[in-house]
MOPAC internal coordinates of N, CA, C and O (Angstrom, degrees):
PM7 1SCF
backbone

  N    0.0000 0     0.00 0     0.00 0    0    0    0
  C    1.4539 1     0.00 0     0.00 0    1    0    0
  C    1.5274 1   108.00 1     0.00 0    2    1    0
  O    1.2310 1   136.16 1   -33.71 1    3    2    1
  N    1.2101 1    86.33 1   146.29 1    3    2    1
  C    2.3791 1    84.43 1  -178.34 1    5    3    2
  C    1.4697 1   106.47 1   -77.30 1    6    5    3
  O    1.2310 1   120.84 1    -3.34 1    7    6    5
  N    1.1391 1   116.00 1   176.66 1    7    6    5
  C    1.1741 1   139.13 1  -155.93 1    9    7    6
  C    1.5677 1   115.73 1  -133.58 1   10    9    7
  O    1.2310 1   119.94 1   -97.95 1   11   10    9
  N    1.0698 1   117.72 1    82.05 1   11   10    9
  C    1.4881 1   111.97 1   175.85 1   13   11   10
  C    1.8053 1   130.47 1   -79.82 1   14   13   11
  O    1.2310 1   121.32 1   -40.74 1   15   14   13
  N    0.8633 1   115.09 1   139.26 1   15   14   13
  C    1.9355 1   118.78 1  -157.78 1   17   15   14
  C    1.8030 1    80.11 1  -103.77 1   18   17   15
  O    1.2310 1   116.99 1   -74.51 1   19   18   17
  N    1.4201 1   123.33 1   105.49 1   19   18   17
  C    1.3249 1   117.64 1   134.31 1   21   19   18
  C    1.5328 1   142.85 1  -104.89 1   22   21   19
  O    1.2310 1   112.94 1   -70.37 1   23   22   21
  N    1.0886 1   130.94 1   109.63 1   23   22   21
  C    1.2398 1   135.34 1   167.40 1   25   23   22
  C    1.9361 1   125.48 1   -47.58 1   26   25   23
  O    1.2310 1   111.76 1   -57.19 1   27   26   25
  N    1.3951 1   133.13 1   122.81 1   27   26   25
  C    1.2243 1   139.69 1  -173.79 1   29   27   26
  C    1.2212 1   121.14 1   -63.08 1   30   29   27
  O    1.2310 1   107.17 1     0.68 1   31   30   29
  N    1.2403 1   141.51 1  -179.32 1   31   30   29
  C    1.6513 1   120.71 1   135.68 1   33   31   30
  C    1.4452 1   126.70 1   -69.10 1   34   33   31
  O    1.2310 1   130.07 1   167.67 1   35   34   33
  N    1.5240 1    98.20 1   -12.33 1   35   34   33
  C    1.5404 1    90.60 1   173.48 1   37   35   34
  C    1.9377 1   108.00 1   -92.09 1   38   37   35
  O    1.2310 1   122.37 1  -165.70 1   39   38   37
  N    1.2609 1   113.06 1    14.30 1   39   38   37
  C    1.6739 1    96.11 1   173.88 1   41   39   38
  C    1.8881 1    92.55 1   101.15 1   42   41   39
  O    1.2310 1   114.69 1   157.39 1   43   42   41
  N    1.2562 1   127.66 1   -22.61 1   43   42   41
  C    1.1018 1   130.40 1   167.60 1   45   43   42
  C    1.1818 1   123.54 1   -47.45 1   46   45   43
  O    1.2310 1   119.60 1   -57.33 1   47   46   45
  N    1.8376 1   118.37 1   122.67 1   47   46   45
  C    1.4736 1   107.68 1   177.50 1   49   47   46
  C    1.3281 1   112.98 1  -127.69 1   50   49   47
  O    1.2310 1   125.80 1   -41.61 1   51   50   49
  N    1.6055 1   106.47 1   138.39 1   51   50   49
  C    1.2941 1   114.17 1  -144.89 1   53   51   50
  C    1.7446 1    95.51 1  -112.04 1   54   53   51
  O    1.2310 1    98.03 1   -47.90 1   55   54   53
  N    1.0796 1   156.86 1   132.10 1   55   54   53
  C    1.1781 1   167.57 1  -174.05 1   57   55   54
  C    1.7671 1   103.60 1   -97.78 1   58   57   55
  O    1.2310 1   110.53 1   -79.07 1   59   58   57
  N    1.2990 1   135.41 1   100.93 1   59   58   57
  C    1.4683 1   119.69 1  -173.84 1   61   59   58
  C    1.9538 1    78.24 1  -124.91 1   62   61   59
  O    1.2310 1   132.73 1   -21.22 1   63   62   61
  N    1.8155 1    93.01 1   158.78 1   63   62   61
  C    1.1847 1   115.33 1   179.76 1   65   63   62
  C    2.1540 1    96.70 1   -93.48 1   66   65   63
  O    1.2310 1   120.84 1   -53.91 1   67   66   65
  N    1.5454 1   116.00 1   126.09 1   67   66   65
  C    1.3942 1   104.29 1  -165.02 1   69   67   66
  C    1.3331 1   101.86 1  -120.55 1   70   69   67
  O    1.2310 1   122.18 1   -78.34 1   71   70   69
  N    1.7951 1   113.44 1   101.66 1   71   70   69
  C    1.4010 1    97.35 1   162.80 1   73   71   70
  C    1.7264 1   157.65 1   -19.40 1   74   73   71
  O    1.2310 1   115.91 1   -65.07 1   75   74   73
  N    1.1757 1   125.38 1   114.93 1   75   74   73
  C    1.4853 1   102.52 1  -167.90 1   77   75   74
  C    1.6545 1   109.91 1   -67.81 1   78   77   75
  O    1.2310 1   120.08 1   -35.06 1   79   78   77
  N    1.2942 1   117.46 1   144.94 1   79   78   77
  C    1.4677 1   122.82 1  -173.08 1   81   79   78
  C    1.7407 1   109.16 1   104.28 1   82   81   79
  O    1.2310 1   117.88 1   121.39 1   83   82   81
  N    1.4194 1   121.65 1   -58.61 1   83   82   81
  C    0.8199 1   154.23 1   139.91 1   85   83   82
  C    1.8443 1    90.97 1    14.65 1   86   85   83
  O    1.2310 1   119.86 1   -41.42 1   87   86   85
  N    1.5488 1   117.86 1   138.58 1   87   86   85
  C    1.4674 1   106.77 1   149.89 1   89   87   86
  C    1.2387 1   116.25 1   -97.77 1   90   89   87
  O    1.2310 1   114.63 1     9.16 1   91   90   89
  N    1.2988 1   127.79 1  -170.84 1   91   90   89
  C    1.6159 1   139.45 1  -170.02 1   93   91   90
  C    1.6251 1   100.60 1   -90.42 1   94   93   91
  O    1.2310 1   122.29 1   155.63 1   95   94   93
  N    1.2001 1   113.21 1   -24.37 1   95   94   93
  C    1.4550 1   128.97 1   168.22 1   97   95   94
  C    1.3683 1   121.54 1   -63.04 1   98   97   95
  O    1.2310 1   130.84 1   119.28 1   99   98   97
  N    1.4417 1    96.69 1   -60.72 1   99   98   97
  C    1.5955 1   109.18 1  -166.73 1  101   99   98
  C    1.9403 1    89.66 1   -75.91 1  102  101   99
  O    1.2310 1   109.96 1   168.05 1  103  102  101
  N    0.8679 1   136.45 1   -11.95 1  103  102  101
  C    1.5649 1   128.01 1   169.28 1  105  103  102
  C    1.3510 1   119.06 1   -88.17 1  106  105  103
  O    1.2310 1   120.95 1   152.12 1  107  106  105
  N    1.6416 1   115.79 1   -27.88 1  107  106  105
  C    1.3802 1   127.46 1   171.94 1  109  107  106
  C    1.6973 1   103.48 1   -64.54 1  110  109  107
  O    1.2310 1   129.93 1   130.85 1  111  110  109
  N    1.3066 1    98.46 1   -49.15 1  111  110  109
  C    1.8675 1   115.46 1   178.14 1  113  111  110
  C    1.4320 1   121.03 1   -52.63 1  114  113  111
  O    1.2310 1   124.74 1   147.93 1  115  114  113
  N    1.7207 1   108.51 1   -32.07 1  115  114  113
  C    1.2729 1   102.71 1  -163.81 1  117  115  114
  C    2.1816 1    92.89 1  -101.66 1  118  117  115
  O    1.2310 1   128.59 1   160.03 1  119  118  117
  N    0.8584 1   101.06 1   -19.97 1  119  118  117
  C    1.4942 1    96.58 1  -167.25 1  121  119  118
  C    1.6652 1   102.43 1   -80.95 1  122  121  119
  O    1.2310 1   121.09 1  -157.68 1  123  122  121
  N    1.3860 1   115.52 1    22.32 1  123  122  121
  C    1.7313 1   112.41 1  -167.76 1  125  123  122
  C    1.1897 1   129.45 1    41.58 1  126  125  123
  O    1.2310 1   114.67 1  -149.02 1  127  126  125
  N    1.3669 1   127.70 1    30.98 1  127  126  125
  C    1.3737 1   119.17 1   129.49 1  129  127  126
  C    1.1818 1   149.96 1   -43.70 1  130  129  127
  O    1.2310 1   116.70 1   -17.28 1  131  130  129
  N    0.8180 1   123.88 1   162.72 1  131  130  129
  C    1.6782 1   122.80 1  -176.12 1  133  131  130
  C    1.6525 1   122.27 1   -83.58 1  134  133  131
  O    1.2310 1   115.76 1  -137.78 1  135  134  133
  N    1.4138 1   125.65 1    42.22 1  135  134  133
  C    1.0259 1   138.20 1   176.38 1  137  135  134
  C    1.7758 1   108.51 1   -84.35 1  138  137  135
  O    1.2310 1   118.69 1   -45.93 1  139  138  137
  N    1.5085 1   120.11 1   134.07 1  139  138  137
  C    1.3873 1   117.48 1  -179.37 1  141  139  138
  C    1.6719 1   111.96 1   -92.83 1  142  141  139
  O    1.2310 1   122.33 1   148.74 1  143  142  141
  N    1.3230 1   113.15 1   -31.26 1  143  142  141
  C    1.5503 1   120.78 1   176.14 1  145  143  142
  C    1.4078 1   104.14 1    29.54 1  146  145  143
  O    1.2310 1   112.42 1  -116.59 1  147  146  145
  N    1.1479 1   131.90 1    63.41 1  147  146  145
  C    1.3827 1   141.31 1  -172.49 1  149  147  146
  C    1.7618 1   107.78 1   -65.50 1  150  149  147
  O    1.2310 1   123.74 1   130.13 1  151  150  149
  N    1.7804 1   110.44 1   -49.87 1  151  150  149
  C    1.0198 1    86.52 1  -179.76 1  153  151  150
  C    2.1091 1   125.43 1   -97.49 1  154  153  151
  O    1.2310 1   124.55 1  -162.61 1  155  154  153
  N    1.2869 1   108.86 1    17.39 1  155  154  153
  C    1.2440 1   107.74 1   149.93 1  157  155  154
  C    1.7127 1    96.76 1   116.64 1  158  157  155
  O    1.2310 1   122.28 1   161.75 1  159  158  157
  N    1.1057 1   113.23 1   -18.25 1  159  158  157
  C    1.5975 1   132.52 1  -177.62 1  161  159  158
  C    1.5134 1   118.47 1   121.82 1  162  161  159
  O    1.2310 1   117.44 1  -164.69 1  163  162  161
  N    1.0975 1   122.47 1    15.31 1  163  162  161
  C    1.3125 1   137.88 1  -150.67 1  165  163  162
  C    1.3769 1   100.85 1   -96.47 1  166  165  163
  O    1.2310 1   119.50 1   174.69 1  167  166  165
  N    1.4337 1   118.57 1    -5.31 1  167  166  165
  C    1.5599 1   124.96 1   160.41 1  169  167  166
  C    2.0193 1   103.52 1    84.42 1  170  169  167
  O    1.2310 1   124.43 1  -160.18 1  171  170  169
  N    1.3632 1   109.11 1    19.82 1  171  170  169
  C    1.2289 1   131.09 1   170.31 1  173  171  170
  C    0.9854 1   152.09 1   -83.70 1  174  173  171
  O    1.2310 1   128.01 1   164.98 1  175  174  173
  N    1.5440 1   102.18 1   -15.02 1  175  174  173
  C    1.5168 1   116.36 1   150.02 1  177  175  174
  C    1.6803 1   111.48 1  -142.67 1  178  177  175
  O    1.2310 1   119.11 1    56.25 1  179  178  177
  N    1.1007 1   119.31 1  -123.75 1  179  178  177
  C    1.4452 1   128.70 1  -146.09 1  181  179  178
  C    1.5338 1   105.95 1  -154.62 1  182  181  179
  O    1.2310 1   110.67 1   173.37 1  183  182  181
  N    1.2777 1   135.15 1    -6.63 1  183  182  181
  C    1.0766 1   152.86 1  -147.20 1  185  183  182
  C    1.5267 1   123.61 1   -93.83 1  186  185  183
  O    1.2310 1   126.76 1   170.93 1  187  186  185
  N    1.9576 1   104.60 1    -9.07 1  187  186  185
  C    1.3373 1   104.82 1   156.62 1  189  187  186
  C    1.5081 1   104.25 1  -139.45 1  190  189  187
  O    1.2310 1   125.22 1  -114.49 1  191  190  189
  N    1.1598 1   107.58 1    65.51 1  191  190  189
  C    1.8666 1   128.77 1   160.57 1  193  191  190
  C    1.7407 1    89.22 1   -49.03 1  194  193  191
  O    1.2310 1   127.67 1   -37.59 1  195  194  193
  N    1.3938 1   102.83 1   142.41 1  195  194  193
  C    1.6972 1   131.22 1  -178.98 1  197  195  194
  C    1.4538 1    98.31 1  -152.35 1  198  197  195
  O    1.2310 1   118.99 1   -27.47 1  199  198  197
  N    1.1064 1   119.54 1   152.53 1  199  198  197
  C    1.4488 1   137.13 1  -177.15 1  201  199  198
  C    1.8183 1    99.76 1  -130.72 1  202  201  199
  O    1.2310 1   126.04 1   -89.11 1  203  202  201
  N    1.4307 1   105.99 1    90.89 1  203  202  201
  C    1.5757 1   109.86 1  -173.44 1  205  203  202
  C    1.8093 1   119.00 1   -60.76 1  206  205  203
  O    1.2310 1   114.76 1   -43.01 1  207  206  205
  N    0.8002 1   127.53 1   136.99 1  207  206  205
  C    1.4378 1   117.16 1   163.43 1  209  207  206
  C    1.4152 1   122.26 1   -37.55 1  210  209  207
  O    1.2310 1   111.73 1   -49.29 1  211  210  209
  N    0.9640 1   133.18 1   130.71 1  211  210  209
  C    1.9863 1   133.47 1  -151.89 1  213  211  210
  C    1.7446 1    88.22 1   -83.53 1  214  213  211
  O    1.2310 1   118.99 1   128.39 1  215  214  213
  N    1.3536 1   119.54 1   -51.61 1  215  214  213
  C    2.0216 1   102.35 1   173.18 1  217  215  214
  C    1.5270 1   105.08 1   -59.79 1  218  217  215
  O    1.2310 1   104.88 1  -155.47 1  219  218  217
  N    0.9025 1   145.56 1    24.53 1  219  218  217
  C    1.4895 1   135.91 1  -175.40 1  221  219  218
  C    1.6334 1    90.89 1  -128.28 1  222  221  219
  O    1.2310 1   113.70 1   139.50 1  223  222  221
  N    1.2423 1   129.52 1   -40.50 1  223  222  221
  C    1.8343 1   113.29 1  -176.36 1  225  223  222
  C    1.2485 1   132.11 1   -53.59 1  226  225  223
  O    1.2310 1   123.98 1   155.94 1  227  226  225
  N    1.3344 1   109.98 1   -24.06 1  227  226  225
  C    1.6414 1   122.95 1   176.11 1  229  227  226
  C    1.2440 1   111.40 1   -75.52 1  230  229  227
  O    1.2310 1   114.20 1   166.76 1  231  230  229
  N    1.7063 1   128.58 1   -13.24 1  231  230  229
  C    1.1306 1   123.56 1   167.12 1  233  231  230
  C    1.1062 1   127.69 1  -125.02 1  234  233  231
  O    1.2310 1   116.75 1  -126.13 1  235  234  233
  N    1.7855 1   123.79 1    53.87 1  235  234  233
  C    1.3056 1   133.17 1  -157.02 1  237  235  234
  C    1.9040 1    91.77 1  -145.44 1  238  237  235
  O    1.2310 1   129.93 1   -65.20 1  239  238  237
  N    0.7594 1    98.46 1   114.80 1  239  238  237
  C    1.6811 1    89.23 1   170.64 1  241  239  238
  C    1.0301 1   125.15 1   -53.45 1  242  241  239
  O    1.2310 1   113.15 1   -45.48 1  243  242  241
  N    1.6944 1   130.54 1   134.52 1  243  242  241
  C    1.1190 1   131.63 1  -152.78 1  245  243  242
  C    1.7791 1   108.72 1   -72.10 1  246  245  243
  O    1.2310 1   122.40 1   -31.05 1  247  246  245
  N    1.4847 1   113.00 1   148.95 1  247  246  245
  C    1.4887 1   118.51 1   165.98 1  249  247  246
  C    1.4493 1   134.35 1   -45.52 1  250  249  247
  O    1.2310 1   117.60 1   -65.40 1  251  250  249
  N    1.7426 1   122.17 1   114.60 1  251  250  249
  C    1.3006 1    99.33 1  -158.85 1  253  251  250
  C    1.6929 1    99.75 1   -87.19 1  254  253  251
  O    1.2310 1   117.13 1     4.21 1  255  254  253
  N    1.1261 1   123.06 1  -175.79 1  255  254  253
  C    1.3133 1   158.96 1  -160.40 1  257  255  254
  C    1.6300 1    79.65 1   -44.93 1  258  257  255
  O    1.2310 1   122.12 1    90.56 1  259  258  257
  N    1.6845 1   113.54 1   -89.44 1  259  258  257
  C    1.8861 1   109.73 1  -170.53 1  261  259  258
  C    1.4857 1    94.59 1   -34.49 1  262  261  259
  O    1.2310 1   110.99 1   102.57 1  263  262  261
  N    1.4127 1   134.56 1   -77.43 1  263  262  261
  C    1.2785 1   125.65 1  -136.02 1  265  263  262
  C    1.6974 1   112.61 1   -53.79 1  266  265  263
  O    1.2310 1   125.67 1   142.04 1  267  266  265
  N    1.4206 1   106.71 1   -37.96 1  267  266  265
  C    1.4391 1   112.16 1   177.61 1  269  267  266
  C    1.9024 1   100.61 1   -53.48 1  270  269  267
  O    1.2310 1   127.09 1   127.41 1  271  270  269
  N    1.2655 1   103.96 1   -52.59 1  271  270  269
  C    1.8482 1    97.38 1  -169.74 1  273  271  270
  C    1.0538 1   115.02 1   -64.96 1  274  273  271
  O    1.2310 1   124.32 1   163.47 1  275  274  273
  N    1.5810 1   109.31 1   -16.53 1  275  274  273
  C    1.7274 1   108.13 1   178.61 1  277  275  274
  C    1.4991 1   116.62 1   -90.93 1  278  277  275
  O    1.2310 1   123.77 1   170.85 1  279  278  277
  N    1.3063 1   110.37 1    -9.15 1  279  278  277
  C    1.4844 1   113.95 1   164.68 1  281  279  278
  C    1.2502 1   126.82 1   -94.98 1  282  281  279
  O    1.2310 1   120.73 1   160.37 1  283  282  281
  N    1.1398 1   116.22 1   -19.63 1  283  282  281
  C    1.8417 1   126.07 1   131.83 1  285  283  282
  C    1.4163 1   113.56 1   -26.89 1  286  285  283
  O    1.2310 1   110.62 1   126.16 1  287  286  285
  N    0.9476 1   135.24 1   -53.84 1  287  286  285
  C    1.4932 1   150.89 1   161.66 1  289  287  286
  C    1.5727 1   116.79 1   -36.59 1  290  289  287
  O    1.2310 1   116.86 1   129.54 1  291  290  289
  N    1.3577 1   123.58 1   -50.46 1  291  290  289
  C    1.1983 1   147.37 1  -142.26 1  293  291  290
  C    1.3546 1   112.56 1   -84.87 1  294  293  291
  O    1.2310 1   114.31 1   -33.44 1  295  294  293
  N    1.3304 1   128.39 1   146.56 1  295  294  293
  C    1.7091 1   111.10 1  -165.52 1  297  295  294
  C    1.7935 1    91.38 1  -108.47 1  298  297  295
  O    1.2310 1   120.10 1   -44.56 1  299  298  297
  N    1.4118 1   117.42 1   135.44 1  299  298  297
  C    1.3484 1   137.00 1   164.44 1  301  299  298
  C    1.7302 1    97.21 1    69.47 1  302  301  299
  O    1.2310 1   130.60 1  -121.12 1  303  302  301
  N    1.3721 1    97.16 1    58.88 1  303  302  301
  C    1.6164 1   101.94 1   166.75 1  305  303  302
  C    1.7136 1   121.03 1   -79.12 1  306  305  303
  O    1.2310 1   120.37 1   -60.17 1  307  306  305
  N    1.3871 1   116.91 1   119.83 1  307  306  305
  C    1.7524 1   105.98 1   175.77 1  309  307  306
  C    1.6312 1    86.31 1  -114.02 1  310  309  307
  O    1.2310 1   139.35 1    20.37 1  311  310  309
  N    1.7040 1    80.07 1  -159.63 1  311  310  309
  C    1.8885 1   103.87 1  -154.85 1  313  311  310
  C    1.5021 1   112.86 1   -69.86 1  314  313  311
  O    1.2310 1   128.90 1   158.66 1  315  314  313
  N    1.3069 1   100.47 1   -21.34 1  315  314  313
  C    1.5573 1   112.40 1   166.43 1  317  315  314
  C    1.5623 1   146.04 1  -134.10 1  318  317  315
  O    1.2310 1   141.98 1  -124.43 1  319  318  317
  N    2.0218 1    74.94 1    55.57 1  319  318  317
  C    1.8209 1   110.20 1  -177.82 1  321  319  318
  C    1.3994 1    94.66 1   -87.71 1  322  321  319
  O    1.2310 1   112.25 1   -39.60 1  323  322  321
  N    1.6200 1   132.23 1   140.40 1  323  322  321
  C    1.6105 1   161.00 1   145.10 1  325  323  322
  C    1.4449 1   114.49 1   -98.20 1  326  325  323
  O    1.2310 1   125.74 1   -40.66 1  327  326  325
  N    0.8590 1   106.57 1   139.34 1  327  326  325
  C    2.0951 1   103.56 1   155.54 1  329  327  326
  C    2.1187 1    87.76 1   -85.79 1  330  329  327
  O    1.2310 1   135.94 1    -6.70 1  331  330  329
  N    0.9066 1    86.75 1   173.30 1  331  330  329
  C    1.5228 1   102.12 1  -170.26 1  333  331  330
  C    1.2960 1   101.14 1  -121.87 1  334  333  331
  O    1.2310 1   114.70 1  -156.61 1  335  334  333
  N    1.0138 1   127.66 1    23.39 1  335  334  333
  C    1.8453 1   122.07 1  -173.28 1  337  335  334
  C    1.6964 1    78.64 1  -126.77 1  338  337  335
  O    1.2310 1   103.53 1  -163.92 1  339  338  337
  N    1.0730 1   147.90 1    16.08 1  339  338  337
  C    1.3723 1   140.85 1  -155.46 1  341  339  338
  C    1.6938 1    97.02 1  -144.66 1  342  341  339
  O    1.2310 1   120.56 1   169.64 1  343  342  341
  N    1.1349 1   116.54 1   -10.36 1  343  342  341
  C    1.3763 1   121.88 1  -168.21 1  345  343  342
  C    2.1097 1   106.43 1  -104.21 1  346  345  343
  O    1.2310 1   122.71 1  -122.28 1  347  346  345
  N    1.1891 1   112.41 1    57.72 1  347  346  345
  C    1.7037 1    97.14 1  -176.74 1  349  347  346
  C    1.3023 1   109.07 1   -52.21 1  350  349  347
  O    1.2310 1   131.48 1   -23.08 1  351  350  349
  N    1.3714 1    95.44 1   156.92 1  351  350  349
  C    1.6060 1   108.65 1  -178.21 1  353  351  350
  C    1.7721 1    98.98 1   -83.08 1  354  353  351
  O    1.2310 1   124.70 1   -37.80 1  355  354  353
  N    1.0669 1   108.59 1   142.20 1  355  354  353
  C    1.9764 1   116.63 1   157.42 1  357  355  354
  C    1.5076 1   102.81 1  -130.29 1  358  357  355
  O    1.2310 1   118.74 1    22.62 1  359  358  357
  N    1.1968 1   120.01 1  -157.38 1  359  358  357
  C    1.8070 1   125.98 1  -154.28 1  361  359  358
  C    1.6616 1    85.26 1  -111.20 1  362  361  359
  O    1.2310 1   113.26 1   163.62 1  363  362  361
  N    1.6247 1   130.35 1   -16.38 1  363  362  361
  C    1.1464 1   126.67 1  -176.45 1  365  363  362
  C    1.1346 1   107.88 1   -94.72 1  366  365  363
  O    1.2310 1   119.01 1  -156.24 1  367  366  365
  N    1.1465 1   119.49 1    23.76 1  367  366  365
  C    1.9805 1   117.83 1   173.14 1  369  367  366
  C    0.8944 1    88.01 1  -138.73 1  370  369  367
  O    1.2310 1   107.68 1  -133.89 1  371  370  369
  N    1.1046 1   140.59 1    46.11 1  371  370  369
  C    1.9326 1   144.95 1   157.12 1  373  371  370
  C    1.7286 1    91.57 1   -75.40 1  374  373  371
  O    1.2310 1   116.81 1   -61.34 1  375  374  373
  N    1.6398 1   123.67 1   118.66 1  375  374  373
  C    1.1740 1   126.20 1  -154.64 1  377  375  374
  C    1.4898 1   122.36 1    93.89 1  378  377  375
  O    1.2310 1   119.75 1   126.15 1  379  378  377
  N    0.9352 1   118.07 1   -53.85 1  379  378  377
  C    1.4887 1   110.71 1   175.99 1  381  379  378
  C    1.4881 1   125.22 1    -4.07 1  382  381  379
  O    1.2310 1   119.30 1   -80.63 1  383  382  381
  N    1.4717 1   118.94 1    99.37 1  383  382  381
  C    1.1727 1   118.83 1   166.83 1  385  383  382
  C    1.8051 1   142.53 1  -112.78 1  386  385  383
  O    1.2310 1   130.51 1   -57.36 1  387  386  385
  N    1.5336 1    97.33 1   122.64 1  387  386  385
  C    1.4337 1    94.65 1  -150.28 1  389  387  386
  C    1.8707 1   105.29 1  -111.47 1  390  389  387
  O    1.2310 1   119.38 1   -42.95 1  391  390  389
  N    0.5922 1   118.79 1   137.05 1  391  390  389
  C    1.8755 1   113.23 1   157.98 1  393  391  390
  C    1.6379 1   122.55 1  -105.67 1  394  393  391
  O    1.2310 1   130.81 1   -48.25 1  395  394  393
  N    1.6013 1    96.74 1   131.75 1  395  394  393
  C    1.9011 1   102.10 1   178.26 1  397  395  394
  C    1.5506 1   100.87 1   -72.69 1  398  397  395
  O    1.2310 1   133.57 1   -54.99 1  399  398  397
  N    1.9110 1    91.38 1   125.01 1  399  398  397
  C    1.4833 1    97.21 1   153.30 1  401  399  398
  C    1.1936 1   138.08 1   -48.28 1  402  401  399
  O    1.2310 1   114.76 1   -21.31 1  403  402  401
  N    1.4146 1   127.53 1   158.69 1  403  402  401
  C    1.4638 1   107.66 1   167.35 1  405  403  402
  C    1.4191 1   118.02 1   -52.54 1  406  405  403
  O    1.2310 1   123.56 1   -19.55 1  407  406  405
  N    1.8363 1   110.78 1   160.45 1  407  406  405
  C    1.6604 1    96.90 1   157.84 1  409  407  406
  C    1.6580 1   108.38 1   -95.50 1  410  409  407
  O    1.2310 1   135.03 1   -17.29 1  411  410  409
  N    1.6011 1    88.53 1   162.71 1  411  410  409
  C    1.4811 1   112.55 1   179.75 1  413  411  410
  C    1.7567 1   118.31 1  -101.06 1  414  413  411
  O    1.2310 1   120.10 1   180.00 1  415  414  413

């Protein structure tokens, strides 16, 4: 099973085991972190902003059309802001390392 690297707001890094299929969300969600994902993954709000590791963007499929407008939304977005409900897990993001934005 892959292995996802998350970072806290406090600098905390959390190692969760991430189902394949699975989003980066729904693993942030299930391991009790502090993710709000308000609207459920449905790409509807802004509510699980991640700041990906910059060697990890070149191998993430690019953001479609909603996700870009929903990160428009998002408070303290940079160049390598995701929602994480948009990110499925496969066996090639074994590593994946992400940090939660602040909340807004």
């Amino acid at each position: 099973m892959p292995t996802i690297r998350v970072y806290d707001r406090e600098g905390k890094l959390h190692e969760l085991d991430a189902p394949v299929g699975w989003s980066v969300m729904e693993v942030i969600r299930e391991a009790g972190l502090p993710i709000e994902a308000a609207c459920g993954g449905c790409c509807a709000c802004a509510t699980c902003h991640v700041y990906v590791d910059p060697s990890w963007l070149g191998r993430l499929e690019p953001p479609h059309a909603d996700e870009t407008l929903m990160l428009d939304e998002a408070f303290q977005v940079q160049d390598n802001s995701r929602l994480s409900c948009q990110i499925k897990v496969t066996p090639e993001l074994d590593g994946l390392t992400v940090t939660l934005a602040p909340e807004f």
